[in-house]
C-alpha positions in Angstrom: -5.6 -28.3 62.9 -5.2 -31.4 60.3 -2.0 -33.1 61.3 -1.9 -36.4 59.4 1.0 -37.9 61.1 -1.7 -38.3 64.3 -4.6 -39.2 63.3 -4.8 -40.6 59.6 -8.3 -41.2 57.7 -8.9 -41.2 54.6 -9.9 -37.6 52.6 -13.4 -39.2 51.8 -16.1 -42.0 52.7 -19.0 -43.4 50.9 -22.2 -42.9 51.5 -23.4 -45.5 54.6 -20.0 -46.6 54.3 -16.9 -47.1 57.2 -14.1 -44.6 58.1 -11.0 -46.6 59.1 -9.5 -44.4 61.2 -5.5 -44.7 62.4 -4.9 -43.4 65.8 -1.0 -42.4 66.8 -1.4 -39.7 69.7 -2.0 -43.0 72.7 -5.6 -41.6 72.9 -8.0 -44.6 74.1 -10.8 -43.0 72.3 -11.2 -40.5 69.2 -14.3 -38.4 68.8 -16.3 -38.2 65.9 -18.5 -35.0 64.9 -21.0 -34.8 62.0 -22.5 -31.6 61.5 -26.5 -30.9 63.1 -25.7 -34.7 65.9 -24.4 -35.5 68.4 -20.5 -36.4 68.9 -19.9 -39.8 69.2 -16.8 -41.0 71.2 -15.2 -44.0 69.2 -12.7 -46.5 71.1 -9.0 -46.9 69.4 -8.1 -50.8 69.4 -4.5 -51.4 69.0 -4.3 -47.7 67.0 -7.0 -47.9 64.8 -10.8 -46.6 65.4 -14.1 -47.5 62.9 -16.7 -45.6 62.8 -20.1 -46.6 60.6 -21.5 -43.8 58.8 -25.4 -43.4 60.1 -27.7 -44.1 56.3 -29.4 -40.1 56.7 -25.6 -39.1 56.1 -25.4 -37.7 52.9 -22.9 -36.4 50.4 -20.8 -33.4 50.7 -21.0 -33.8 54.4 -17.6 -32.8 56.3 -17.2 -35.4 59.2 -14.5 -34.2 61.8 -12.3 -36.5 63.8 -10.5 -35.2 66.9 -8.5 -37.1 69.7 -9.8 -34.2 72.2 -6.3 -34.5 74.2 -5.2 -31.2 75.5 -2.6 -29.0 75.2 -2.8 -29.9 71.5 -5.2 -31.8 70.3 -5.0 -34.0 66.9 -7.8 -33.8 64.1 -8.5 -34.6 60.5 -11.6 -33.9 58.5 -13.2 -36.7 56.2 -15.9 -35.3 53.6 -18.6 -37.6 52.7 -19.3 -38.8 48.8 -22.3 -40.0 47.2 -22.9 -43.2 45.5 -23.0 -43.6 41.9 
């Protein structure tokens, strides 16, 4: 479930660009999933995680961004746009 008062990234991303990624839940780490790899965990600095899109990532790609922190567990989605 998207709850943007959690976790807070922006709707989309460039191409080979960086996902700033705002971290309110007290979660050390966020994790970040891209469709056919593998999850990468992410470490949250002073409530904010970066993540560097790989280059093979293309547009219209759905990234997925979860704090994996049980009972309920914060997420947003960030969708991936090409370059002009």
């Amino acid at each position: 479930m998207q709850d943007p008062g959690r976790i807070h990234a922006p709707s989309t991303v460039r191409e080979g660009g960086s996902i700033t990624i705002e971290v309110r839940t007290g979660a050390d780490s966020v994790f970040v999933s891209i469709l056919g790899r593998s999850r990468v965990r992410v470490p949250v600095r002073n409530g904010v995680a970066e993540y560097r899109l790989p280059p093979a990532v293309q547009g219209g790609t759905v990234i997925f961004i979860s704090d994996c922190q049980l009972p309920e567990p914060a997420s947003t989605a960030v969708t991936v746009v090409g370059n002009p």
